[in-house]
VMD Tcl script that draws the C-alpha trace (Angstrom):
set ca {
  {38.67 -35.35 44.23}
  {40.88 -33.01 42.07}
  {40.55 -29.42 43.60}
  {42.88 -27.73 41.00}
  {39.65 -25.65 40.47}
  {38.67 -24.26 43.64}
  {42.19 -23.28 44.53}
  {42.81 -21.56 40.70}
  {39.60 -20.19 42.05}
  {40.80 -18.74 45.21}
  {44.15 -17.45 43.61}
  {42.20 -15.41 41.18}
  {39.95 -14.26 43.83}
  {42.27 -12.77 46.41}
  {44.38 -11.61 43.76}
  {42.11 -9.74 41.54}
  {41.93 -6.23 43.84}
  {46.05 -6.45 43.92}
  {46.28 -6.46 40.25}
  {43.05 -4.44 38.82}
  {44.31 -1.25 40.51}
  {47.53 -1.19 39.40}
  {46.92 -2.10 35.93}
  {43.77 0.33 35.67}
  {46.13 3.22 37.29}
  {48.98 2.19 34.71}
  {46.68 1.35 31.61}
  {44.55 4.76 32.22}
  {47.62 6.89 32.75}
  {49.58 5.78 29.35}
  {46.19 5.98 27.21}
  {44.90 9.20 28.49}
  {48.33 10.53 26.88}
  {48.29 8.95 24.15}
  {45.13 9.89 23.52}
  {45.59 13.66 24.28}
  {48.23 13.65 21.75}
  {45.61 13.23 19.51}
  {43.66 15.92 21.09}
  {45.52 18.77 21.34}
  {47.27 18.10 18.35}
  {43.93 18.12 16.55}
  {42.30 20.91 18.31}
  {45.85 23.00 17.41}
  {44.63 22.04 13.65}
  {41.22 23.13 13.93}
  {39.71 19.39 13.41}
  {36.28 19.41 15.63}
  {36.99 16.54 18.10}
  {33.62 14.64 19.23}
  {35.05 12.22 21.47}
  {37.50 11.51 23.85}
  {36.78 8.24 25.47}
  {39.47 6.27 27.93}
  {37.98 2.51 27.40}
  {36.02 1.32 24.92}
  {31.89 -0.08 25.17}
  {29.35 1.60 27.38}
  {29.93 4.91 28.74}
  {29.93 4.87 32.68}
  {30.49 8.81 33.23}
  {31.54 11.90 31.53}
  {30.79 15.14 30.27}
  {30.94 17.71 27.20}
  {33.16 20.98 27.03}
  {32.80 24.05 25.94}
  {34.07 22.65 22.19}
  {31.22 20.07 21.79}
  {33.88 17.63 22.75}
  {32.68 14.50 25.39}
  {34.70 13.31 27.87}
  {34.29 9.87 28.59}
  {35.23 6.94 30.69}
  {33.68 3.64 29.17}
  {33.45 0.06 30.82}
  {36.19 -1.80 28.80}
  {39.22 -0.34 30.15}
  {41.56 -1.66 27.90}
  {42.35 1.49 24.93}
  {40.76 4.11 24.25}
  {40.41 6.80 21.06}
  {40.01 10.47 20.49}
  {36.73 10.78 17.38}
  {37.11 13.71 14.56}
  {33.87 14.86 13.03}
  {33.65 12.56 9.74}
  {35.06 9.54 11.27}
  {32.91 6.41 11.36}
  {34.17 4.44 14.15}
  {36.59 4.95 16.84}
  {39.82 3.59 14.85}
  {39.31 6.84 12.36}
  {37.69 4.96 9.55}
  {36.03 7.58 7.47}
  {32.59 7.84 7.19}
  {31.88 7.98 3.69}
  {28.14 9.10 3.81}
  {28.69 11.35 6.45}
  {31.72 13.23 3.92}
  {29.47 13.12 1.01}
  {26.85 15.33 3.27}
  {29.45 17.61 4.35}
  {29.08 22.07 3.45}
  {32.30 23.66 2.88}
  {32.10 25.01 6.14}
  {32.35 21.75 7.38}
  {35.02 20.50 5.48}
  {37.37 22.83 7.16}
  {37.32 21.53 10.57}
  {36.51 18.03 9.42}
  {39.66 15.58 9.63}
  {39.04 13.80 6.49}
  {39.82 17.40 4.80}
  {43.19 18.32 6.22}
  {46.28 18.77 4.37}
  {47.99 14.96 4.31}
  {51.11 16.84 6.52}
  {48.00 17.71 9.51}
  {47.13 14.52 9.42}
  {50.16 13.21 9.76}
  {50.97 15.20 12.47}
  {48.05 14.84 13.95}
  {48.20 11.04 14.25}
  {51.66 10.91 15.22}
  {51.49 12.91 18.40}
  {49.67 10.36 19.86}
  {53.12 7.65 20.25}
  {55.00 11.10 20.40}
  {53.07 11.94 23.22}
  {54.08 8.46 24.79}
  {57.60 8.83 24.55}
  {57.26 11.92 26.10}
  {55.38 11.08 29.20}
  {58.26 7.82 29.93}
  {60.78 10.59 28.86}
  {59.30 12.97 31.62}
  {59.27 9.67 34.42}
  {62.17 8.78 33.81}
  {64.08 12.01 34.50}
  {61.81 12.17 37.19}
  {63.04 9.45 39.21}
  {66.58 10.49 38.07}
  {66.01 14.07 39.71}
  {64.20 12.55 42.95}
  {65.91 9.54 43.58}
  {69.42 9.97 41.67}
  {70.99 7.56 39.30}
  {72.06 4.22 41.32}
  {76.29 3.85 40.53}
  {77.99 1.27 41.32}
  {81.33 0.69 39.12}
  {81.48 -1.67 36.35}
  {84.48 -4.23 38.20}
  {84.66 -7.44 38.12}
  {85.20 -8.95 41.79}
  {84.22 -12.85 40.69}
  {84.25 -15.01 37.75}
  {82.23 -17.81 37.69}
  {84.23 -21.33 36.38}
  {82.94 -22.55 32.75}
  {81.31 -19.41 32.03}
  {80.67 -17.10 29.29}
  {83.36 -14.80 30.69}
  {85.82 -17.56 32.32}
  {85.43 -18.44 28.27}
  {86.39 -14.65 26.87}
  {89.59 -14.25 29.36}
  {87.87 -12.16 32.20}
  {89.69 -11.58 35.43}
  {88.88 -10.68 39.19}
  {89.76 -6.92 38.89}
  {88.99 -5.92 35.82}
  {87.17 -2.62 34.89}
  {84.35 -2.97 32.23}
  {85.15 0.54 30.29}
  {82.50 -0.14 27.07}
  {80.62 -2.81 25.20}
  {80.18 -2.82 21.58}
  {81.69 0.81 22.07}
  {79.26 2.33 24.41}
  {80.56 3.89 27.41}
  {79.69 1.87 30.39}
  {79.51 3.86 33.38}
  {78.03 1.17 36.27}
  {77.30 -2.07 37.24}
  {73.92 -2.09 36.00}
  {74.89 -0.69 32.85}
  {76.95 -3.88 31.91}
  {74.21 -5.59 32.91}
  {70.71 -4.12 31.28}
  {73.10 -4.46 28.30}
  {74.25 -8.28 28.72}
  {70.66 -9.33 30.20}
  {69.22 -8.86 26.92}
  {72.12 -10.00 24.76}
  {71.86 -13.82 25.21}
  {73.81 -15.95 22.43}
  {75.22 -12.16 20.71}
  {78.87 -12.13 20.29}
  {79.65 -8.54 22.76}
  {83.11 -6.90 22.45}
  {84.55 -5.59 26.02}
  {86.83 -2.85 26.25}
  {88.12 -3.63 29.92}
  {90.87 -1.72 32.01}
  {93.23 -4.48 33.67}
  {95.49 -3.09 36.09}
  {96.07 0.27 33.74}
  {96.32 -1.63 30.46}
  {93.33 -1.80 28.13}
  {92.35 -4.74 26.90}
  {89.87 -6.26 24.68}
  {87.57 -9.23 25.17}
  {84.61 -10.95 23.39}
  {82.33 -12.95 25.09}
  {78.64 -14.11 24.28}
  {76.17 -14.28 27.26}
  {74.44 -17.82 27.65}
  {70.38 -18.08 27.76}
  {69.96 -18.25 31.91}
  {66.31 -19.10 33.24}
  {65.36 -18.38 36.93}
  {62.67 -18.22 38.55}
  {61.62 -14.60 40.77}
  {59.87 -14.05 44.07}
  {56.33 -13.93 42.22}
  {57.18 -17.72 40.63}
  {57.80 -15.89 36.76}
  {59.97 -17.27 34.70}
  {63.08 -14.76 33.71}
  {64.94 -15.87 30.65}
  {67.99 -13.42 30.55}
  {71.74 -13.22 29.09}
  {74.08 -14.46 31.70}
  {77.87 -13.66 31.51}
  {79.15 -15.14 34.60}
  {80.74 -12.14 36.64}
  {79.43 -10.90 39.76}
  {79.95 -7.76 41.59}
  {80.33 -8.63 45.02}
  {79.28 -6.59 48.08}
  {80.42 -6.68 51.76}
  {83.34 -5.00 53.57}
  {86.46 -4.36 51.44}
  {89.67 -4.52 53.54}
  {92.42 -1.47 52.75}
  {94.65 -1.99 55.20}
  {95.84 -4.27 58.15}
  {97.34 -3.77 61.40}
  {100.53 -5.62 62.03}
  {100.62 -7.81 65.01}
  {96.65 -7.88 64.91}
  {94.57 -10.74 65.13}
  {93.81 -9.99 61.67}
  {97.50 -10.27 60.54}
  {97.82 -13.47 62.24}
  {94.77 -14.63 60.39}
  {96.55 -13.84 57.12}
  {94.11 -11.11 56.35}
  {95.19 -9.10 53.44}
  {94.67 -5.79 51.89}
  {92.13 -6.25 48.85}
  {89.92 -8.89 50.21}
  {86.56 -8.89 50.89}
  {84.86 -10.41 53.89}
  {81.75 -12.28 52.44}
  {80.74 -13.93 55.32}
  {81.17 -14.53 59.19}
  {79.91 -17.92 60.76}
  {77.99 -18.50 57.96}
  {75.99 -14.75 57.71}
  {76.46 -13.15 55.06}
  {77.64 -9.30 55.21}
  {76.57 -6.63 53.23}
  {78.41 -3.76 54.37}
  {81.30 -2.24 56.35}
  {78.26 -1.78 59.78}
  {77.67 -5.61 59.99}
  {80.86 -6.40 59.74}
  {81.75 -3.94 62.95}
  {78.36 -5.21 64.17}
  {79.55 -8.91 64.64}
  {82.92 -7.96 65.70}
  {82.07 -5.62 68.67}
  {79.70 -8.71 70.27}
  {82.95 -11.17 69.99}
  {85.68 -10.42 72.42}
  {87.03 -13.84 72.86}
  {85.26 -15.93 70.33}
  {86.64 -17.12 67.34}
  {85.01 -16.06 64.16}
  {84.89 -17.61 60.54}
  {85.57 -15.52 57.93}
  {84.53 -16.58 54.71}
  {86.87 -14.01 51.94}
  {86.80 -13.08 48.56}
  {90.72 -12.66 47.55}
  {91.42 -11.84 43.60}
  {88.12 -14.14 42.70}
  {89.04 -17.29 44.75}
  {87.36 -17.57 48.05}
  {89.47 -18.14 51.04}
  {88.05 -19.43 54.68}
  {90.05 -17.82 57.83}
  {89.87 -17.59 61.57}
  {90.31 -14.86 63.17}
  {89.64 -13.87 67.38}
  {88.57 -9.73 68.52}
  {90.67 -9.07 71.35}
  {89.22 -6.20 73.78}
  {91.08 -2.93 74.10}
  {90.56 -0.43 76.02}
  {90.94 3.32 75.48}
  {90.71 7.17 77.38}
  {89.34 9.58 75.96}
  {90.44 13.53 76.77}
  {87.87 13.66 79.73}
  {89.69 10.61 81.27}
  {86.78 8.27 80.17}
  {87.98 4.70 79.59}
  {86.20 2.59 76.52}
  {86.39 -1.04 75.56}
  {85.61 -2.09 72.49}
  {86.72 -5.08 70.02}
  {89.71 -5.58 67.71}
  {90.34 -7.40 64.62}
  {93.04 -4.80 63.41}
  {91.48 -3.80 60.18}
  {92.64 -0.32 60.28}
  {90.08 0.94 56.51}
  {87.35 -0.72 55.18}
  {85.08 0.42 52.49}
  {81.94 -1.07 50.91}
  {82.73 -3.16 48.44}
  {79.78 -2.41 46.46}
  {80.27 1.39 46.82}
  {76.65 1.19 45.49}
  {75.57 4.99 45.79}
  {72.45 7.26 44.74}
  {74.49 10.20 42.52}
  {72.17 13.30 42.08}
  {71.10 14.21 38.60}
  {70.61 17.69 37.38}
  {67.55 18.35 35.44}
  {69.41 18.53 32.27}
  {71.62 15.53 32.89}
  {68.11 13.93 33.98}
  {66.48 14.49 30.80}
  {69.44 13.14 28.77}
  {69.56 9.68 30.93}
  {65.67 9.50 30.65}
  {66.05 9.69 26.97}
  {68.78 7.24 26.75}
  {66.38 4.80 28.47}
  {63.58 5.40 26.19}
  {65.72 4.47 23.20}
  {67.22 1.57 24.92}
  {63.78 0.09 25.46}
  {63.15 0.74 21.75}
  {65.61 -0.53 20.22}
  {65.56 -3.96 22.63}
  {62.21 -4.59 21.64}
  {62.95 -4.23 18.10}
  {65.61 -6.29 18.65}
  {63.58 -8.84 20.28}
  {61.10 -8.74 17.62}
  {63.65 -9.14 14.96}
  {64.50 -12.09 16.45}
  {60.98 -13.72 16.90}
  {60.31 -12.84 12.89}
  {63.24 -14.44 12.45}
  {63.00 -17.31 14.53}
  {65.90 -16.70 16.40}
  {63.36 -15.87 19.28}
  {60.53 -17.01 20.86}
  {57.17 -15.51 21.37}
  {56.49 -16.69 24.39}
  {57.62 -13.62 25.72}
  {54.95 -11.68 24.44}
  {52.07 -10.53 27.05}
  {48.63 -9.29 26.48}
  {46.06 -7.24 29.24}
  {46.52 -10.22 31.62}
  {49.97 -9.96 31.87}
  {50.19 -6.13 31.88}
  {48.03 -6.74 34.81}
  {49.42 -8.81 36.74}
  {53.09 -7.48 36.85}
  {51.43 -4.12 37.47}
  {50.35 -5.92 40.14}
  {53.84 -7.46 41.53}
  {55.80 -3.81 40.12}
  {53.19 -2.10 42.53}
  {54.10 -4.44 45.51}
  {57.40 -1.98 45.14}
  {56.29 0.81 45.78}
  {55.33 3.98 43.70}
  {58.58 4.90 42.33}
  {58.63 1.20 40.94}
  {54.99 1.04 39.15}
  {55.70 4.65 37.92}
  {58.59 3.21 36.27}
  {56.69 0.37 34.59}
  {54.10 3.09 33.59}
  {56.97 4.14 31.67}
  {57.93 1.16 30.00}
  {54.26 0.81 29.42}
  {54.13 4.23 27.37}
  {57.11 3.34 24.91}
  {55.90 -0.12 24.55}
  {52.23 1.22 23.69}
  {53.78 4.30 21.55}
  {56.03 2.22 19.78}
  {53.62 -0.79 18.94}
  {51.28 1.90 17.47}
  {53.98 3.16 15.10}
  {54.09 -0.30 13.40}
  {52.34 0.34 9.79}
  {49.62 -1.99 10.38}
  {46.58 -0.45 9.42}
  {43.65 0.30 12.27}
  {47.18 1.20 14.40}
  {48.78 5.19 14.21}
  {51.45 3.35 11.65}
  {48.90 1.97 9.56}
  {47.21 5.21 8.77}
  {50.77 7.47 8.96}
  {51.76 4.83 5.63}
  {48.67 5.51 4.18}
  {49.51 9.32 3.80}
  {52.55 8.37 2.85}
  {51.30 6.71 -0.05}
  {49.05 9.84 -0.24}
  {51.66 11.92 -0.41}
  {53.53 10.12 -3.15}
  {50.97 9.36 -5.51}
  {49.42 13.11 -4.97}
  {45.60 11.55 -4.22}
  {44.65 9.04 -1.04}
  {44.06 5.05 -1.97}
  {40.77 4.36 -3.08}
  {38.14 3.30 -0.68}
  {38.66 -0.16 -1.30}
  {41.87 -0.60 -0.84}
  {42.12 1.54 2.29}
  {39.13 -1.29 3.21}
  {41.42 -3.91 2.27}
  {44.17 -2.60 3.99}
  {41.84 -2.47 7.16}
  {40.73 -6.03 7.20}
  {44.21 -6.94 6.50}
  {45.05 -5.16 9.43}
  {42.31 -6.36 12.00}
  {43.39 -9.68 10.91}
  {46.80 -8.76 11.72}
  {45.80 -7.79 14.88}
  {43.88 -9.89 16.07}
  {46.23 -12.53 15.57}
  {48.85 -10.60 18.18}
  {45.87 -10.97 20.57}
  {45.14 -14.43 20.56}
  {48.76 -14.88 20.43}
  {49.32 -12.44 23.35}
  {46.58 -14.03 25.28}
  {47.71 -17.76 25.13}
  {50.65 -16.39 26.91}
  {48.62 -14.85 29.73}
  {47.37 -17.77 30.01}
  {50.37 -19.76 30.35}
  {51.94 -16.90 33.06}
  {49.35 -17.23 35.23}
  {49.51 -19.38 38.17}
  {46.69 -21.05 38.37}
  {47.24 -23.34 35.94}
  {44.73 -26.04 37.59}
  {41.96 -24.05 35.44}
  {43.98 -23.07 32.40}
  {46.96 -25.85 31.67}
  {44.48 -28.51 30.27}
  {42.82 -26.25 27.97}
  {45.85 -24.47 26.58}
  {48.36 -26.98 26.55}
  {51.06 -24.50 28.46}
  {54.20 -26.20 29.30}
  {54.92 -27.07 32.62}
}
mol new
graphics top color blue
foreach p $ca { graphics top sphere $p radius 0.5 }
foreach p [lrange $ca 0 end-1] q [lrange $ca 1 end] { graphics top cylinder $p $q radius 0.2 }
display resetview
């Protein structure tokens, strides 16, 4: 008996709580600003708003201002719209009856009747707003938790790769790439991660000389701790952690080892170390015992032996203490991973540059899938939003915040696209409106509507055959869908 079923079943089941809150508490979040873009934009302009709903369908709760306005949550959770007076439906189609019934008084707080330039604005606060809220996040977390630093060098190269390829050597400081300043680790590697099969030019410092290399990152797939596939750029350099030996102690059992300045201890008996504290931790419980060291030394790794002798010292009360000795005199972390503090300026300013590097990665990425250089497969729907809200929120709260910021300039810049029924469908409208001096004709703003549910609704099937495919429980879903396993 096949019981693919029950356990897809039973997956979904005990899943469904862990994923539903964080994707309500994400989804509501980045539409309620979007949303009140709209609003106070609108109510700024004098247009009489008669709804602001978060969700779309029946209304479960809510109430009505002062302004006539009602507040509303509704029981599909996934969108929601601010209605003007003279709109038929919630996507801001006008209602032509409903105009031609209209008193002048009415007209001036109706949205239909605004200058093209209110409109406009108007419509475009809404992805303004969303850029804005991942702006604010993001300098945020800079302010609260500091901007994670750890220097661009390269400790290891890997043989055959990418950078083995473009000339790369243990040592070498990563300066810029493609002539942006790189100023960490992670910098080199948001940018590579995302660059897969693109020619990048390195500006690297190699022992005071600056020198130039190009190297393309290959296509890498793994697989994470929540079984998703990641396809990312790989280059083949690695920034290694663990103790980093300064200096040596002649006569020491680390001389006699042939320990030498520069190398970093990656392992002993087979544990790996992290940091400077397990290293001493290991050590101090080893009088006696002979150790394996497992070294980095200029990329190449290097196994050595080494024995702690006991020593003992007074202190100035006359106190006598015995502790081990390798005879590494400095160490320092590797890594030298570090949380700088931001200042609220500097804050906003990094925020900002990590708004428009998700923007213009996603347009890169799309670019590529229009031109077939990429696939679509990578492109996720509610079900997906859901469940890495799901396995962000598993993080913690600075995590899932984050991804609420992604969220907003994914949803504010998918709403600029000039697709009609989106923000970008009706801001090329007006411009069209202001060109020709008059708005399309009915019809063709019809046509243009059609044209764009078709549009969209073609994202959404396409969107959703990839939730499919993520999920993991593909005992219900694979047969149906045809997903590749």
């Amino acid at each position: 008996m096949n019981f693919d079923f029950l356990s897809g079943i039973h997956v979904l089941s005990t899943g469904v709580l862990g994923f539903a809150v964080p994707f309500l508490f994400v989804l509501t979040l980045v539409v309620f600003f979007h949303e009140l873009g709209h609003f106070l934009v609108a109510r700024w302009c004098g247009v009489k708003i008669l709804v602001f709903s978060i969700g779309f369908g029946r209304e479960l709760f809510g109430f009505t201002d002062r302004h006539a306005t009602r507040w509303k949550v509704a029981a599909i959770p996934l969108g929601g719209y601010v209605k003007f007076f003279g709109d038929d439906n919630a996507a801001s189609v006008p209602d032509q009856a409903a105009i031609a019934r209209m008193t002048e008084e009415e007209r001036r707080y109706s949205f239909i009747h605004q200058p093209v330039g209110r409109r406009a604005a108007i419509v475009v606060a809404g992805p303004l707003a969303n850029f804005v809220l991942a702006v604010a996040i993001f300098a945020g977390l800079f302010m609260i938790m500091g901007k994670p630093s750890t220097s661009p060098r390269v400790d290891e190269v890997q043989p055959g790769s990418a950078a083995a390829a473009a000339g790369f050597k243990p040592g070498d400081l990563v300066l810029k790439i493609d002539g942006r300043a790189i100023d960490s680790f992670s910098d080199m590697q948001r940018i590579v991660s995302v660059s897969a099969g693109e020619t990048l030019v390195f500006d690297v410092d190699r022992g005071g000389t600056q020198v130039t290399l190009k190297a393309t990152p290959v296509l890498d797939e793994s697989t994470d701790r929540f079984g998703n596939v990641r396809r990312q750029g790989l280059l083949g350099i690695r920034r290694l952690v663990g103790p980093r030996i300064e200096e040596i102690q002649p006569g020491s059992p680390a001389d006699a080892a042939g320990f030498k300045p520069g190398d970093i201890v990656l392992s002993i008996n087979g544990h790996a170390i992290e940091n400077v504290a397990d290293m001493q931790r290991i050590v101090n419980a080893s009088v006696g015992e002979t150790l394996a060291f497992e070294v980095n030394r200029d990329g190449a790794r290097v196994p050595l032996k080494a024995t702690p002798v006991l020593e003992e010292t007074r202190d100035k009360s006359g106190n006598v203490h015995r502790e081990a000795i390798l005879g590494v005199v400095r160490t320092s972390n590797s890594g030298d991973r570090q949380l700088q503090p931001v200042a609220p300026l500097r804050a906003v300013e990094l925020a900002m540059q990590e708004t428009w590097f998700i923007v213009e990665r996603t347009m890169v990425y799309l670019g590529g899938v229009v031109s077939l250089r990429e696939s679509p497969k990578e492109l996720g729907g509610p079900i997906r939003i859901a469940q890495l809200s799901g396995q962000v929120a598993s993080d913690g709260f600075p995590s899932l915040i984050g991804w609420v910021a992604l969220i907003s300039v994914s949803i504010g810049l998918l709403n600029l696209f000039p697709i009609p029924l989106l923000d970008g469908g009706h801001l090329l409208f007006y411009a069209i409106e202001a060109v020709r001096g008059r708005p399309l004709s009915e019809h063709a703003q019809e046509v243009g509507f059609r044209i764009g549910l078709a549009i969209v609704a073609m994202l959404m099937i396409v969107a959703t055959y990839n939730d499919f495919c993520h999920l993991r429980i593909f005992g219900i879903f694979s047969r149906f869908v045809g997903c590749e396993l």
